[in-house]
SEMI-658452 format. One record per residue (C-alpha): x, y, z. Coordinates in steps of 0.5 Angstrom, whole numbers, padded with zeros to 4 digits, always signed. Example, Ala and Ser with C-alpha at 12.3 -4.5 7.8 and 13.67 -1.06 7.14 Angstrom:
REM SEMI-658452
+0025-0009+0016+0027-0002+0014
//
This chain:
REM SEMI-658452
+0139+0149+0262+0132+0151+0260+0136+0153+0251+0136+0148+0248+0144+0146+0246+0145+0148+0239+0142+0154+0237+0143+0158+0230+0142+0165+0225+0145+0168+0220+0151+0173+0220+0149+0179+0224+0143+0177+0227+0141+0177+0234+0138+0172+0237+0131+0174+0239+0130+0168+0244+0136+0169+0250+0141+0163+0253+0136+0161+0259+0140+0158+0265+0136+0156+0271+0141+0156+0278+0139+0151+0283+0143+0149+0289+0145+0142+0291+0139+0139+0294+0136+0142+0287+0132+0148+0290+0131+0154+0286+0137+0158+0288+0137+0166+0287+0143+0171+0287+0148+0167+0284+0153+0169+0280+0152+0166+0272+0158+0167+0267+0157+0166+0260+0163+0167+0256+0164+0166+0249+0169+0161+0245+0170+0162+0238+0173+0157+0233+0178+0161+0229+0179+0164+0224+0171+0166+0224+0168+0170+0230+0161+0166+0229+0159+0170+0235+0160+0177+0236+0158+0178+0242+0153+0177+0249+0149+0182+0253+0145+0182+0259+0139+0185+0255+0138+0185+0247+0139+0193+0247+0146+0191+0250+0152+0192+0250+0155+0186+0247+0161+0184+0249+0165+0177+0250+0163+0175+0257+0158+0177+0261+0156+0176+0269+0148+0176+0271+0146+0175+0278+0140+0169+0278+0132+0173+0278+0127+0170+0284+0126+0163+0279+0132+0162+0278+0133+0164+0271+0139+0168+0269+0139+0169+0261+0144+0172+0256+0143+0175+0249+0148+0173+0243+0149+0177+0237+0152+0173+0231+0158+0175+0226+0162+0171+0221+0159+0165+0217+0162+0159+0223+0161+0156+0229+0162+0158+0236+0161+0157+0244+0158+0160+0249+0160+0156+0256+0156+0158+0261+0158+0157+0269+0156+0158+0276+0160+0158+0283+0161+0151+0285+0159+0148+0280+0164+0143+0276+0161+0142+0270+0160+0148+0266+0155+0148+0260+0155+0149+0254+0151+0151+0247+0153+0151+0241+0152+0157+0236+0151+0156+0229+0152+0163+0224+0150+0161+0217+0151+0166+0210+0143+0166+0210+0138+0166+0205+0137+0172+0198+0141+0178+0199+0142+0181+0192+0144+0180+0185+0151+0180+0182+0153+0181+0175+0160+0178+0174+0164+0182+0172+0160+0188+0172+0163+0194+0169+0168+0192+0164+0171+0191+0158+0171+0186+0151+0175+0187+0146+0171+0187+0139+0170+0180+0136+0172+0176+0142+0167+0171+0147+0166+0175+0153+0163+0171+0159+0157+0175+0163+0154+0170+0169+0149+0173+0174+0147+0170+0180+0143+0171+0187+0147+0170+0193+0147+0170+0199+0151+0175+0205+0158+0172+0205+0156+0172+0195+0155+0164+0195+0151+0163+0189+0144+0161+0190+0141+0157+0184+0136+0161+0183+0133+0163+0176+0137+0169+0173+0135+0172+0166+0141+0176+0163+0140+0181+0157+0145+0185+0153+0142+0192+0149+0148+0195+0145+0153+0193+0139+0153+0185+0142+0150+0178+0141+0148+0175+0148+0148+0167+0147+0146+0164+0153+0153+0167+0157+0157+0169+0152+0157+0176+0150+0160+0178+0143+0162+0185+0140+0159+0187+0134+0161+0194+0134+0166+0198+0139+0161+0202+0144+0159+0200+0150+0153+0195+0151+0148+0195+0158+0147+0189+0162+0141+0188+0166+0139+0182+0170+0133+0180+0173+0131+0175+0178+0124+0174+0182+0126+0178+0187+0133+0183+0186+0135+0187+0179+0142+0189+0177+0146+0192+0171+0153+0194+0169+0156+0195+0163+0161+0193+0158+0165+0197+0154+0166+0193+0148+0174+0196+0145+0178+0195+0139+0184+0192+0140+0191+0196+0142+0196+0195+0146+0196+0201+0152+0201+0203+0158+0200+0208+0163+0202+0211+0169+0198+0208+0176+0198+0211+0183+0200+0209+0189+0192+0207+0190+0194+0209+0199+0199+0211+0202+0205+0207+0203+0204+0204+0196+0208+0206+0190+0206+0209+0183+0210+0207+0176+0208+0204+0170+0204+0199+0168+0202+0195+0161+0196+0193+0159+0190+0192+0153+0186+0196+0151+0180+0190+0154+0184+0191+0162+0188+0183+0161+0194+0182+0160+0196+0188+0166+0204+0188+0167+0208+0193+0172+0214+0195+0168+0217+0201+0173+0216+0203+0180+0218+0210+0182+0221+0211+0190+0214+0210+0196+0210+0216+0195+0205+0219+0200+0201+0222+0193+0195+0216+0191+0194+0219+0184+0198+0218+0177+0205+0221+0179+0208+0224+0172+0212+0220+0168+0210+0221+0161+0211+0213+0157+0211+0213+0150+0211+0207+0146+0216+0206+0141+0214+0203+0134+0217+0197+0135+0212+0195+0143+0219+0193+0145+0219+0199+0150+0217+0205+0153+0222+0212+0154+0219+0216+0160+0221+0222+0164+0223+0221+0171+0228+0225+0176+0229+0230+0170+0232+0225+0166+0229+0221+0160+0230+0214+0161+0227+0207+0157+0223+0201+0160+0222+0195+0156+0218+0190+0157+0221+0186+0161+0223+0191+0167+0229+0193+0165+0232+0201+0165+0237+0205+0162+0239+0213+0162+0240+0216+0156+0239+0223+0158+0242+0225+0165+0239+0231+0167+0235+0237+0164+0230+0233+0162+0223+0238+0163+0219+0234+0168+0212+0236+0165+0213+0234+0157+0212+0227+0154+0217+0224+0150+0215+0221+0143+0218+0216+0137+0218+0218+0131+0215+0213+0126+0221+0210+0124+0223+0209+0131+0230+0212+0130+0229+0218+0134+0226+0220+0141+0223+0227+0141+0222+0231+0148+0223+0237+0152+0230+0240+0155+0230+0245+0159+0229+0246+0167+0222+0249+0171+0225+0256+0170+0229+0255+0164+0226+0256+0157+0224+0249+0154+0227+0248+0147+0225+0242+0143+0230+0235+0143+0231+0229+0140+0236+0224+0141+0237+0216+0137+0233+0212+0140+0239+0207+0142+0243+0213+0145+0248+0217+0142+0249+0225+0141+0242+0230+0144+0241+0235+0139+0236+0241+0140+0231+0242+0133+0230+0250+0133+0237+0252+0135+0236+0257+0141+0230+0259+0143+0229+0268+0143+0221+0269+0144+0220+0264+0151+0217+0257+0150+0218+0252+0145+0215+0245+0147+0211+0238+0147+0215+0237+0140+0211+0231+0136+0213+0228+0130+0210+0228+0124+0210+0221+0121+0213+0223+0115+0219+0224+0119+0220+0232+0116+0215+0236+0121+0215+0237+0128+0209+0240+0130+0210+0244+0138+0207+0249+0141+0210+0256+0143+0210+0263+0146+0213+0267+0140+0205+0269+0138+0202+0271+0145+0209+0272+0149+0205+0270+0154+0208+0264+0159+0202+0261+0159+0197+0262+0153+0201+0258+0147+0199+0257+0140+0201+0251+0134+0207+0251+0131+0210+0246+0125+0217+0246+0123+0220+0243+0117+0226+0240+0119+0229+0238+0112+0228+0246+0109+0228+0249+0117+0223+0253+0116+0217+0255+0121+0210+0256+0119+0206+0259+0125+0199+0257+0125+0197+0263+0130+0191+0258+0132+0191+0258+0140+0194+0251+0143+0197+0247+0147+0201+0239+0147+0200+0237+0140+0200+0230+0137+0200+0228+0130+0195+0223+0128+0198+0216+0125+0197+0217+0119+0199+0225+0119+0192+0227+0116+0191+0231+0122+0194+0234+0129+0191+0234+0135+0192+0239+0142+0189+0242+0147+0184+0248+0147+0179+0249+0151+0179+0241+0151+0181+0236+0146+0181+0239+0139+0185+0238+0132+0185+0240+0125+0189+0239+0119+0196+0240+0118+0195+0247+0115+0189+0249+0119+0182+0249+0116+0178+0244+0120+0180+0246+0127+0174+0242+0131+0173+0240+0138+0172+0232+0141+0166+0236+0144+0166+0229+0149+0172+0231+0152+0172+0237+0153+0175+0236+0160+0182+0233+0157+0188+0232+0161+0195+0233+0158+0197+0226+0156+0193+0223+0150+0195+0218+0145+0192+0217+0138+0188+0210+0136+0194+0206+0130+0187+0207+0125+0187+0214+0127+0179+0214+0130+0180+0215+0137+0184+0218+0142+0184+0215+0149+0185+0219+0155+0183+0222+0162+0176+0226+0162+0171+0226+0167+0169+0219+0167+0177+0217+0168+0180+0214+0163+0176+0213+0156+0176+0213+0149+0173+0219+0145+0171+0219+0138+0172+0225+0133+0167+0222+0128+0162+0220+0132+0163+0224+0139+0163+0217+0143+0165+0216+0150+0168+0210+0152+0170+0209+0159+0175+0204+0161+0174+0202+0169+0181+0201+0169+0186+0201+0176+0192+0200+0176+0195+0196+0183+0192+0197+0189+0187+0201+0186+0191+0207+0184+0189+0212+0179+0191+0211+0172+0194+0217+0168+0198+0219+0161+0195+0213+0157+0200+0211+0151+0198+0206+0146+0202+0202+0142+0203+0205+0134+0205+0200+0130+0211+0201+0124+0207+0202+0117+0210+0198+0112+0215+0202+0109+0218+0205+0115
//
């Protein structure tokens, strides 16, 4: 054997200089025309060698048979795969002692540069640990130098990045020969739950807990398997006491809590495409009766079960829905048809319960939700927009002009998380940022119909 006996590359390459064998009869004279064999032999579970071909071209395959030329020599070419170790056995006609070269695939030298975690969230105030490093094909860590810098509302001492403000801060990390960047979004605190899709076919949807940093994720509920990967419609909704989530599923409103377990409270009828919601004090869960094709008519039942009432009476002009409790307890805001009797084009009503009276707003909108401290309603119009309880003020979060149904207010009343163009995020109405979330929920499946955790105030 004219190669030597070990030979080595990194992962992927192909080896430029051939396996060289030279065939000999049994008086040691060179020997034309024979059959050579070179067969790979891998030691699991990593392939180290990927293949063998006659020519560097290929193709490679896991044995090859070349003929010996006039001097005897035959040769093989070895493309590598996986970091390991592996064999090519090389044998001719007649011969009992087969050769053999061992092949070494190692990850190789600097292929780039990661930042750990990339693209993430911290909740403000809280130590955060941001490591960079140059690795190599497989992302070992090299031991070269890295710097690390921060620009944004955050403190960067040596790896530990602390937020001063909420907002997002760019990460950049620079070494000799690789660059790299990500970002950190740095939150308030909050307790949040949301819905998550299968992620791929054959996975299954639900809901699923979390903070508003991404940790602490826990699966509460999973629908039947589902061929869908995005966000199946389930409408959780905190109650005020973070013990449960009420949600919408199969036409009926059920309740999770946080350990897993469900209960039915309404059974049927139950509209498909409304959030329920807890009034403030937690007595009470408010949603939409009525099927696709029927009228929808405003509902509340007691939070621990009991006798479901409709708040408006019968509905004579179309479409009452998306009820939402004031956090007085004496208004609902929803929207409705009665204005534009038009199936489609609805806008903001608000209903004292204790006069029963309706004061129409006549300004067009959709999916209400009234701010915790009750200073101001939010709904959909053309994006996400909100004004005062009587009106005046009516003004866009110009930042999520592609808002989706299913949206909850911050407790302080300075956020709005939701589903925008850059997926989940944050929206501020003061100051128009946008915080993205780079949230999945498992098995990669998008996340939808975010709620966050409104505490009880004191008093309630």
């Amino acid at each position: 054997m004219l190669t030597e006996k070990a030979l080595s590359d990194t992962i992927g390459a192909r080896l430029q200089t051939p396996v060289i064998v030279e065939a000999r009869d049994e008086n040691g004279a060179i020997a034309a025309g024979v059959s050579v064999s070179f067969v790979i032999e891998n030691t699991p579970p990593q392939a180290a060698v990927q293949g063998i071909a006659s020519a560097l071209s290929g193709p490679f395959q896991s044995a090859v048979t070349v003929v010996s030329n006039s001097r005897g020599r035959a040769q093989a070419f070895v493309r590598l795969g996986n970091a390991g170790i592996g064999f090519v056995t090389i044998s001719a006609p007649g011969t009992a002692d087969p050769r053999t070269v061992t092949v070494t695939t190692t990850p190789g030298g600097a292929v780039r540069l990661l930042i750990r975690p990339r693209d993430t969230a911290a909740t403000l105030g809280t130590d955060h640990t941001i490591r960079a490093h140059v690795v190599d094909r497989l992302d070992n860590p090299r031991s070269d130098y890295v710097q690390i810098t921060a620009t944004g509302p955050a403190v960067l001492s040596d790896s530990q990045l602390t937020g001063t403000s909420v907002g997002v801060v760019e990460i950049e990390a620079l070494s000799t020969r690789f660059s790299a960047s990500g970002t950190v979004t740095i939150v308030p605190p909050g307790q949040l739950a949301a819905t998550f899709g299968a992620g791929s076919p054959g996975y299954r949807g639900g809901i699923m807990m979390f903070r508003t940093d991404g940790s602490g994720v826990k699966v509460l509920y999973q629908t039947g398997y589902s061929s869908s990967t995005a966000p199946e419609t389930k409408w959780p909704a905190w109650s005020p006491k973070g013990d449960r989530l009420a949600f919408v599923d199969m036409q009926q409103l059920r309740v999770v809590d946080t350990m897993g377990n469900v209960s039915v409270l309404v059974a049927s009828g139950v509209s498909q495409n409304v959030q329920p919601q807890y009034s403030a004090d937690g007595a009470w869960i408010y949603f939409v009766g009525g099927l696709f094709f029927e009228p929808h008519k405003p509902a509340r039942i007691p939070a621990e079960g009991g006798t479901l009432e409709y708040v408006n009476g019968p509905v004579e002009c179309g479409t009452d829905s998306w009820p939402s409790p004031h956090p007085n307890g004496q208004l609902i805001a929803y929207h409705s048809t009665c204005d534009t009797l038009s199936p489609i084009v609805f806008t903001i009503q608000i209903k004292d319960l204790v006069a029963n009276t309706v004061r129409r707003t006549h300004v067009l909108g959709a999916s209400p939700r009234w701010s915790p401290t009750g200073e101001r309603l939010a709904f959909l119009s053309g994006g996400l927009r909100s004004m005062r309880a009587d009106g005046t003020d009516n003004r866009p979060f110009r930042a999520m002009s592609d808002a989706q149904r299913g949206y909850s207010w911050s407790p302080d009343g300075q956020w709005v998380i939701g589903v925008g163009l850059l997926g989940l995020s944050l929206f501020s109405l003061e100051t128009n940022q946008v915080l993205p979330l780079p949230f999945r929920g498992p098995n990669g499946g998008e996340i939808g119909q975010p709620t966050w955790l409104l505490p009880m105030r004191d008093g309630q």
